[in-house]
DRENKOL-364117 format. One record per residue (C-alpha): residue number from 1; x, y, z. Coordinates in Angstrom, 2 decimals. Example, Ala and Ser with C-alpha at 12.3 -4.5 7.8 and 13.67 -1.06 7.14 Angstrom:
# DRENKOL-364117
SITE    i     east    north       up
SITE    1    12.30    -4.50     7.80
SITE    2    13.67    -1.06     7.14
# end
This chain:
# DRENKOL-364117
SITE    i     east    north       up
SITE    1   -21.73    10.54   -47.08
SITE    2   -24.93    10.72   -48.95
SITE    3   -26.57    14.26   -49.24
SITE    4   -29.96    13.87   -48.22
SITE    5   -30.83    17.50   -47.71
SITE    6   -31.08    19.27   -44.62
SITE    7   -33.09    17.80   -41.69
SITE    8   -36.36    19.08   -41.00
SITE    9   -37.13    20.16   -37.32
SITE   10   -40.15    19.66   -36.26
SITE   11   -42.24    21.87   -34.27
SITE   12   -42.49    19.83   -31.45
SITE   13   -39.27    19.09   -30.97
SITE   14   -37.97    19.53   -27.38
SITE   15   -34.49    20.79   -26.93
SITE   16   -31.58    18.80   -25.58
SITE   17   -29.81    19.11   -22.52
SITE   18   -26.30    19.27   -22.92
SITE   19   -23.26    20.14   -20.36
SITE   20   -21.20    22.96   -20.01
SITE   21   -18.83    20.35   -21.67
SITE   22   -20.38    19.23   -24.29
SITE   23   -21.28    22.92   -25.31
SITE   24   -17.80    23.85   -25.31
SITE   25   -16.55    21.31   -27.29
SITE   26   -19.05    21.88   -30.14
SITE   27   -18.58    25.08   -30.05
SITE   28   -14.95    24.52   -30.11
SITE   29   -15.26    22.35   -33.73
SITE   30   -16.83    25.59   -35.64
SITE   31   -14.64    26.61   -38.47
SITE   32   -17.06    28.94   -40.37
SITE   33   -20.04    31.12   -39.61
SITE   34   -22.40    33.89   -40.90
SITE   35   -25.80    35.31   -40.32
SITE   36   -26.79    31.66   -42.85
SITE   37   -24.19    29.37   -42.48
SITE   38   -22.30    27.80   -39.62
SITE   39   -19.75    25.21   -40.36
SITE   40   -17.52    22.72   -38.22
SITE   41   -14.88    20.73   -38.50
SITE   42   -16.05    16.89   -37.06
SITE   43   -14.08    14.80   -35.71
SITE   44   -14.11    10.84   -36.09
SITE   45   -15.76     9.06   -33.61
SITE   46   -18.70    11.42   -33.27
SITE   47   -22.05    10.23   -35.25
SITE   48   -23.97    12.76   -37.42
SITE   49   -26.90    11.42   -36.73
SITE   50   -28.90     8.46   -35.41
SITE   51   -25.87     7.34   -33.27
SITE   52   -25.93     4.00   -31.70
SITE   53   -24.13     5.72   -28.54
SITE   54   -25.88     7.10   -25.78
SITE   55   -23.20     9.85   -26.37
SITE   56   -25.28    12.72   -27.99
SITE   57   -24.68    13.11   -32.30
SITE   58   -23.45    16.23   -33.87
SITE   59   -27.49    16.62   -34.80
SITE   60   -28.24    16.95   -31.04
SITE   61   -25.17    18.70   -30.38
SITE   62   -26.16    21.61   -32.37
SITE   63   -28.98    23.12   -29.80
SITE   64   -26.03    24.69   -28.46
SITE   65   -25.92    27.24   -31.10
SITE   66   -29.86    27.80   -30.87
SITE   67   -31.69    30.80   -29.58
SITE   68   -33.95    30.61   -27.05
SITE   69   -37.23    28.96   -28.86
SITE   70   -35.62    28.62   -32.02
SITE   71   -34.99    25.72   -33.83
SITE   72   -31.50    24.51   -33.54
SITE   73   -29.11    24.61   -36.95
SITE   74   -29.99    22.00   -39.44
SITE   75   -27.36    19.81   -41.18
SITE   76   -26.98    19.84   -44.44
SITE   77   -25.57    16.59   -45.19
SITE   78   -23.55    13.74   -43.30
SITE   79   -20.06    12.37   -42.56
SITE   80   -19.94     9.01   -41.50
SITE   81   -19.18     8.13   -37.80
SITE   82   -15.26     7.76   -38.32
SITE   83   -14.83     9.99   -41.13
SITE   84   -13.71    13.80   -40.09
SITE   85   -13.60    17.04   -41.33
SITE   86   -15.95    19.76   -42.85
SITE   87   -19.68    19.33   -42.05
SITE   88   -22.26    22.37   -43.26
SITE   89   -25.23    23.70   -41.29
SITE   90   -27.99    25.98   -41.95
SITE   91   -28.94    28.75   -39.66
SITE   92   -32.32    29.42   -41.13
SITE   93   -34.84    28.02   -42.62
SITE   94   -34.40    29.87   -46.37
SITE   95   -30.88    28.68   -45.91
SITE   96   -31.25    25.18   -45.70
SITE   97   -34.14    25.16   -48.74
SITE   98   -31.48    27.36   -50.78
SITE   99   -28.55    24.73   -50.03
SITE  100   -30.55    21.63   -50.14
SITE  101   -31.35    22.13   -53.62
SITE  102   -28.03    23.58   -54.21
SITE  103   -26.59    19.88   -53.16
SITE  104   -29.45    18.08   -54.91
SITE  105   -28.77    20.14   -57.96
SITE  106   -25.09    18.63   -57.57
SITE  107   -23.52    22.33   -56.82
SITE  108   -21.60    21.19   -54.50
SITE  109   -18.29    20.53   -54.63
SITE  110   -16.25    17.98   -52.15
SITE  111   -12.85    17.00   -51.35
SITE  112   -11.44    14.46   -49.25
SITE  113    -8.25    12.96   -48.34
SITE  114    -7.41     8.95   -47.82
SITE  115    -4.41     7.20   -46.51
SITE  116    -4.71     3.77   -48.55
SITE  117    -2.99     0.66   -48.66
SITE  118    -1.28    -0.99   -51.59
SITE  119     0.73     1.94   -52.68
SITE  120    -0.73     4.11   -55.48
SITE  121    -3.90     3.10   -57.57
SITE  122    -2.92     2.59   -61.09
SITE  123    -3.29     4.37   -62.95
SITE  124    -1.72     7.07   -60.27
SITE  125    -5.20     9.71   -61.21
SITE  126    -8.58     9.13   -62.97
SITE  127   -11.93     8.39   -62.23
SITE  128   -13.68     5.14   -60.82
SITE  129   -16.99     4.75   -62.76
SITE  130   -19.07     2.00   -61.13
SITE  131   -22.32     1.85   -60.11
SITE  132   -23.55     0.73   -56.38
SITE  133   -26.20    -1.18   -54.61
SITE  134   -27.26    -1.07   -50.99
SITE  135   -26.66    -5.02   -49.19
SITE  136   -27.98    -5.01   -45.60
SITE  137   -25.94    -7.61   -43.53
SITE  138   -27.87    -8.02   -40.14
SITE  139   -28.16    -4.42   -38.86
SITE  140   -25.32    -3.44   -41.00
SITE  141   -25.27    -1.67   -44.38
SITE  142   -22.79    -2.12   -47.08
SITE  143   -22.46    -0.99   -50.33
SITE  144   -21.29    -3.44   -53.01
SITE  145   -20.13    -2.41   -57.16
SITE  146   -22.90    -4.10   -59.58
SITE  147   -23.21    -4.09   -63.34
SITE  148   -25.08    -1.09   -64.62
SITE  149   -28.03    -3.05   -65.12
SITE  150   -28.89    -4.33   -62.06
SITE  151   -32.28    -3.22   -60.70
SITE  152   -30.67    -1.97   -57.50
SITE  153   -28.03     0.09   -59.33
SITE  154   -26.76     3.47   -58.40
SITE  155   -25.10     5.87   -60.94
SITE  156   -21.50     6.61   -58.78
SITE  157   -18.37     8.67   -59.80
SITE  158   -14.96     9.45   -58.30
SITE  159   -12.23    11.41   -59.60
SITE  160    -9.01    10.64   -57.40
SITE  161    -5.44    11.54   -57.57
SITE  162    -2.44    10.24   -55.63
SITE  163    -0.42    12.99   -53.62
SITE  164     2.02    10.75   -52.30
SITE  165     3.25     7.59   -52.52
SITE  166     5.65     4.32   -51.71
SITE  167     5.31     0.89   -52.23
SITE  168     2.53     0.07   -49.68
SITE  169     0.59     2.96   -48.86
SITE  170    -0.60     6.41   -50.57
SITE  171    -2.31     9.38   -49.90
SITE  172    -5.11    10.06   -52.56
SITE  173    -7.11    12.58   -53.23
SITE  174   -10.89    11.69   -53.84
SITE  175   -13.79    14.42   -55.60
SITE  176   -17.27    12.43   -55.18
SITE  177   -19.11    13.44   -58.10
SITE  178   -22.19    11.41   -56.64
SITE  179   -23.26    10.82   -53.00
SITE  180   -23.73     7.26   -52.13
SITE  181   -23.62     5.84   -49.05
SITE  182   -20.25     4.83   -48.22
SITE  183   -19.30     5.46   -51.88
SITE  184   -15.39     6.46   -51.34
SITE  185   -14.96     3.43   -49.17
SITE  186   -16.53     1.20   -51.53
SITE  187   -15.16     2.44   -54.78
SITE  188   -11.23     2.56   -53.37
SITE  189   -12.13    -0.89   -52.27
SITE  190   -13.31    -2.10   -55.39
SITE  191    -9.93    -0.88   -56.82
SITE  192    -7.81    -2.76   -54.51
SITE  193    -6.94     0.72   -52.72
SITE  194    -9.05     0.00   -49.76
SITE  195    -8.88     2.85   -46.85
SITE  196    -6.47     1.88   -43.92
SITE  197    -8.81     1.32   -40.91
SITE  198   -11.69     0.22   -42.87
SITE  199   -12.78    -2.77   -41.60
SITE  200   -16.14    -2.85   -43.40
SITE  201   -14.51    -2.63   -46.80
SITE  202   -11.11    -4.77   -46.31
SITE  203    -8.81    -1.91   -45.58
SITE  204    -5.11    -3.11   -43.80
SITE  205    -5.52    -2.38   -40.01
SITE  206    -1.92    -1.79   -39.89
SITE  207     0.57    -0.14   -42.87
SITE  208     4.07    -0.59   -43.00
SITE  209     3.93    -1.35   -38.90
SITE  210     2.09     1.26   -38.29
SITE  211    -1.46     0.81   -36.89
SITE  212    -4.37     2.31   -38.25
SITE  213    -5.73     4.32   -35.65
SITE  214    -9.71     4.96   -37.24
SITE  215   -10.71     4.94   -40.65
SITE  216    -8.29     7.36   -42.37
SITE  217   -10.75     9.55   -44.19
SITE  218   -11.06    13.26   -43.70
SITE  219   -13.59    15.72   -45.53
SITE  220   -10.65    18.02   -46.72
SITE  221   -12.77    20.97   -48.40
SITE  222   -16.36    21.89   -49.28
SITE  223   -17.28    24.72   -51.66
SITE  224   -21.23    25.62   -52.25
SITE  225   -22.84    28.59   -53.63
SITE  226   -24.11    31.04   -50.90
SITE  227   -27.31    31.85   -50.02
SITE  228   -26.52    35.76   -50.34
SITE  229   -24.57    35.11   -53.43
SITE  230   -21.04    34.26   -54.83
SITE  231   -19.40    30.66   -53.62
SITE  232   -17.93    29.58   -50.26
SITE  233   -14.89    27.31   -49.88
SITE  234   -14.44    25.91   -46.38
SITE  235   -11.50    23.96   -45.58
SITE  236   -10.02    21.62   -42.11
SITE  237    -6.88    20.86   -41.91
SITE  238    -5.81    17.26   -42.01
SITE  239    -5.94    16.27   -38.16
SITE  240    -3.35    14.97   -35.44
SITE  241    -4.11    11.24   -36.22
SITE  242    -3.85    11.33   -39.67
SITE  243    -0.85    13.53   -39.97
SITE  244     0.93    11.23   -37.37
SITE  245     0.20     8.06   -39.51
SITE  246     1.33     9.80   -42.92
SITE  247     4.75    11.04   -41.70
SITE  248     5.28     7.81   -40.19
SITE  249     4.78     6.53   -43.62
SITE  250     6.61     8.61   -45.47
SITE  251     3.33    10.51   -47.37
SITE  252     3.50    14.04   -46.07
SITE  253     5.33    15.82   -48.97
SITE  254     2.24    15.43   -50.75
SITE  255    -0.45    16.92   -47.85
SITE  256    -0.47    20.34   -48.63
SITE  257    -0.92    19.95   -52.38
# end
């Protein structure tokens, strides 16, 4: 989930070939657009970018919405591979430099939702203050909690609240206030909250009997100043999998809140 500004594209870049399929399904994901903007709703499973698949990313997905020898939308910033929910293009060029800086200048605002294990964090709202530090293992990346003083430290903030609870699992509410990589997962983690389905970061594969189908983390809500003025709030609806898994566990009264 780290912002890192929209994606250049180069001039030589030669457009993908996708299927009839393919274009229809990304097509089918948009939630949001204007004559600046264009905005879809991701689902887990498909990579952002630089996928390890030889199924295509969202990045290459986009030509679909390109013009005939025109660049295809840029992204603004990532989700990770099995995290869902809102994702934000740019349909120009002035409209990525305008919302680039808007995320580097922290105007962005993000919400997410988690189904955790170990019942409620305690206390039940607040914000996790502790800095990060990038550990490769192999060809894998983690991100591990550090004193504030070591030279790999990153400055990282969450605020979270819990939206439902019972004794083993909850549904929190997370506000990065930061971007690191993997910084929700981490911080949760480093709470004893880990995120159900998160392997990387010790989260229960299975909750109450019920069996984690992904990483249960969805990109609830993103609002942004617009390029033409005022603010935009865009907003996905939890999906099927995740809904499934919290009225199994008894978390949906809190879903809509």
């Amino acid at each position: 989930m780290k912002p890192t500004g929209p994606r250049r594209a180069k001039a030589h870049e030669t457009p993908v070939a996708l299927t009839e399929a393919e274009v229809a399904f990304v097509r089918g994901l948009v939630i949001y657009e204007d004559a600046q903007l264009l905005a879809l709703n991701k689902p887990a499973g498909l990579s952002s970018q630089a996928g390890r698949t030889p199924a295509h990313t969202l990045d290459e997905l986009l030509w679909a919405f390109a013009r005939p020898g025109k660049a295809r939308p840029r992204l603004i910033h990532r989700l990770d591979r099995d995290t869902s929910g809102v994702i934000l293009t740019a349909k120009t060029k002035p409209a990525a430099g305008f919302l680039g800086k808007a995320m580097m200048g922290r105007r962005f605002s993000k919400t997410y939702c988690a189904i955790v294990g170990g019942g409620a964090p305690s206390p039940a709202a607040g914000v996790i203050e502790a800095p990060l530090r990038r550990e490769e293992v192999g060809r894998e990346a983690y991100m591990r909690v550090c004193a504030p003083d070591h030279p790999q430290a990153e400055a990282a903030f969450t605020r979270y609240r819990t939206l439902a609870a019972t004794d083993h699992a909850a549904l929190v509410e997370l506000e990065p206030r930061t971007g690191r990589m993997h910084q929700l997962r981490a911080h949760l983690a480093s709470i004893g909250r880990p995120i159900a389905g998160d392997v990387r970061y010790g989260g229960p594969l299975v909750v109450e009997g019920r069996a984690a189908p992904r990483l249960m983390l969805h990109a609830r809500a993103l609002q942004f100043p617009h390029p033409e003025g005022g603010t935009r709030r865009i907003e996905a609806p939890l999906p099927s999998d995740m809904t499934a898994m919290a009225e199994a566990l008894g978390l949906m009264a809190g879903a809509g809140a």
